[in-house]
N, C-alpha and C positions, 0 to 999 in steps of 0.2 A: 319877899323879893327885895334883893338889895338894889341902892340907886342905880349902882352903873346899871342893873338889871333892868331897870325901869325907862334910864335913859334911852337906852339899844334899839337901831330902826332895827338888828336882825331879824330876820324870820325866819324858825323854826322849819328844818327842810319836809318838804309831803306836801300833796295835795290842798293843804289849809294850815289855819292857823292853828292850829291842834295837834298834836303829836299821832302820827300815823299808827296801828294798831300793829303793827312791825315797824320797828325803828331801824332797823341794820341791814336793811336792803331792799332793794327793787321789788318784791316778789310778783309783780303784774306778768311775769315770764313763767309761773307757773299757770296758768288759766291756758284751758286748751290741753291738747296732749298733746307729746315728745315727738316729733319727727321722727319716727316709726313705722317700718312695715305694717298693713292693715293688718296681719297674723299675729305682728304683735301685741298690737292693741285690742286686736281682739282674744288674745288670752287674757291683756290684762283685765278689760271688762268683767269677764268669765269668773277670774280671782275676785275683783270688788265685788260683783254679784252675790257670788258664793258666799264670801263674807258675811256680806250684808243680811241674809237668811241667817247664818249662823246669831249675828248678834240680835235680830230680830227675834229669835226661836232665846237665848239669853235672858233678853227684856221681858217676855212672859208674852209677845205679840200676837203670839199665836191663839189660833181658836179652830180647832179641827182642819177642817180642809181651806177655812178659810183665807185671804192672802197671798199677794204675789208681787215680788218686784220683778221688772224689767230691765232689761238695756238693749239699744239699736244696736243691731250689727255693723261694724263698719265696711266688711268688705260687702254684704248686701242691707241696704239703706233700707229698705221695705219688708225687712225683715228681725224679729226680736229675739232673746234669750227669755225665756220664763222656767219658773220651776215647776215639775210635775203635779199632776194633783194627788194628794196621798202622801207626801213623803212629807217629815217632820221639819220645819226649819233649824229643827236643834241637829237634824242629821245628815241633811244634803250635803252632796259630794258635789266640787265641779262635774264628774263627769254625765252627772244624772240630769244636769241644766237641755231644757228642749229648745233645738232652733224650730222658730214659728213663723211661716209668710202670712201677709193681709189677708190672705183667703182663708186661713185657718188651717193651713195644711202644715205638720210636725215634718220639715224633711230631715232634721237631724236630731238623734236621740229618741230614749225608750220610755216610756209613761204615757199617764193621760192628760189632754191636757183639759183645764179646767176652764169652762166656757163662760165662766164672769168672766175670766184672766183676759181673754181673748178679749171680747167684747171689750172693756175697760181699756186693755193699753192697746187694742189693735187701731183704734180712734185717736188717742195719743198721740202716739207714734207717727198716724198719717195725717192729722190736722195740726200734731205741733212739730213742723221740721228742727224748731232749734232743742225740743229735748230728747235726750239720748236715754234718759231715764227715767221712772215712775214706780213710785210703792204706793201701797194700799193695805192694809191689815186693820184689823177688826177690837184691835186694841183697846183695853177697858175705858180706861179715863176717854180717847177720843170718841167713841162709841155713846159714851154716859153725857160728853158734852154734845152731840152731834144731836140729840133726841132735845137739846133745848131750841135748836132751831136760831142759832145765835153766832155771830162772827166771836173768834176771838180779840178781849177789848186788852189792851195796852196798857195790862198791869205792873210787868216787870220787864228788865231789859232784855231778856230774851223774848218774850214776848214781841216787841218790838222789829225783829226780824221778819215779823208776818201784818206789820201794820200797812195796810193798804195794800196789802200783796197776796190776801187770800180771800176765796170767795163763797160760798153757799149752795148748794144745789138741794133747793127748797119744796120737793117735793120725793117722796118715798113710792114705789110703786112696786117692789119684790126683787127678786134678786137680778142683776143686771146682765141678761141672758138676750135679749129685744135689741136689734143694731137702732137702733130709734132711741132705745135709754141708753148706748153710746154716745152719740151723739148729743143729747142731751148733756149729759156729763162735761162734754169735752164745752161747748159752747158757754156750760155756767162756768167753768175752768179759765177759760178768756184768754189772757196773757199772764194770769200769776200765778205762783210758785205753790199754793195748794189751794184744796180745795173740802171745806168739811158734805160729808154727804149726809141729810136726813136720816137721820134711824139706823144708820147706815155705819159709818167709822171716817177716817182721813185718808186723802189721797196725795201726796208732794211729786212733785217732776224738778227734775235739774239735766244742767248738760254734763253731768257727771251721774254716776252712780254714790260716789260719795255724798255730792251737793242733793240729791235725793231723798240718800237715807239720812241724813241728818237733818233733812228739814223735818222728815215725818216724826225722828225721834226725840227733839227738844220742839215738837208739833204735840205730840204726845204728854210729856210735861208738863208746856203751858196750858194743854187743860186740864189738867190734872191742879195744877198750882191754883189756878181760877176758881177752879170746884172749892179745892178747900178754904181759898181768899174768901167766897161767898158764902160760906158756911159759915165760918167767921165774922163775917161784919160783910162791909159795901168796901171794896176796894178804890183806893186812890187812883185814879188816872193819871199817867204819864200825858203832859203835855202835847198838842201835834207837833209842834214844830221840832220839842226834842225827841217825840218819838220816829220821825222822819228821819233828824241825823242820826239817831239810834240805830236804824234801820240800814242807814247809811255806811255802818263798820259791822254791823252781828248782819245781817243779812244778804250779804252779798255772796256772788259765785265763791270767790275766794275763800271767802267766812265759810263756807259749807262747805269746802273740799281739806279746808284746815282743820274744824271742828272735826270729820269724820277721822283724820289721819291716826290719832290716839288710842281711837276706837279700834281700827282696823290690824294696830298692830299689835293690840292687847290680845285679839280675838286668833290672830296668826299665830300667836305666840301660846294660845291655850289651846285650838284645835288644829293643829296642823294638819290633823287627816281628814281636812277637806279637800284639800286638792289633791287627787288621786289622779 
């Protein structure tokens, strides 16, 4: 740092004394959607959705019939998008996505739907108003880390995104069919952005479909990164306090709808014929 640098009461424009993680503009105007007709935003969901299956089916996420993201409908609020049971993540089409009401009844689109699916986000959806979204899949690494019965610790900076913001649901009782182990679910769920289940795999919510699937899939990662850190030796711990401001720029709404953007246009750009 040169003198005059040192001298300078300036301060650095953003939020703090820290250079904001976008430097060249406001971006707090993306959070939220566009001012949009509800038909618009509700194709767009329908698109991220789609996506998001797509890149999940990609990642290796899949495991049979296992797995299911959602998103709230916006012209009916009590009502979700899920995907069929049976159909591949590697080959769902928009148009094959089922609208689902809280009673369990499909009034739009053709498949079956699957009765974890239901049970898991139909609790979501009506005990968490502010998310619009929810994945769950049976993915190896969260799955292999979810049988230790353990939070993810604050190994690396992405990591970090999930420090004190994710919870445990500490007991396994079979597949979550019983509106009681909804329930359940959602209550160990709380307020935060996932949730590992016993025996079970990961669950993320966001008020995006983006901010969703990207939690689950660098969710996915960080255990995965864990697994092998302890395999290795005992992993250093990130600090609380830096892992709070850590968490403070990788973890936020924003952070999750930016992170998914890349993804989303990679996956556009190799499958186009999802959206039929």
């Amino acid at each position: 740092m040169s003198t005059a640098e040192a001298k300078t009461d300036k301060k650095p424009s953003g939020p703090s004394d820290t250079n904001a993680a976008v430097m060249n503009g406001d971006v707090s105007v993306l959070l939220g959607e566009p001012s949009q007709p509800p038909e618009e935003i509700r194709l767009e969901r329908k698109r991220k959705l789609t996506a998001a299956f797509r890149l999940f089916g990609k990642f290796g996420f899949d495991e049979g019939v296992a797995g299911h993201i959602t998103v709230r409908d916006p012209l009916l609020e009590d009502h979700f998008w899920v995907n069929p049971m049976g159909v591949s993540f590697k080959r769902i089409r928009q148009s094959q996505l089922l609208l689902v009401n809280h009673a369990g009844e499909v009034v739009e689109g053709d498949g079956f739907l699957n009765g974890a699916a239901f049970t898991i986000h139909s609790h979501i959806h009506r005990m968490r108003p502010d998310v619009v979204a929810a994945a769950h899949a049976h993915s190896l690494y969260g799955k292999a880390w979810s049988s230790l019965g353990r939070l993810l610790d604050p190994i690396t900076q992405d990591a970090c995104a999930f420090y004190d913001d994710h919870a445990l649901l500490e007991t396994f009782s079979g597949v979550v069919l019983e509106m009681g182990e909804g329930e359940a679910l959602v209550q160990a769920l709380g307020q935060k952005k996932a949730l590992i289940l016993q025996n079970h795999g990961l669950l993320t919510v966001g008020k995006s479909v983006d901010e969703a699937a990207w939690w689950y899939i660098t969710m996915e990662r960080s255990c995965q990164a864990q697994l092998l850190a302890e395999a290795a030796g005992t992993p250093r711990l990130i600090e609380p306090e830096a892992a709070i401001r850590t968490r403070a720029v990788v973890g936020t709404e924003l952070a999750g709808m930016f992170s998914f953007q890349p993804l989303f246009d990679t996956i556009c750009a190799e499958q186009p014929d999802m959206f039929d």
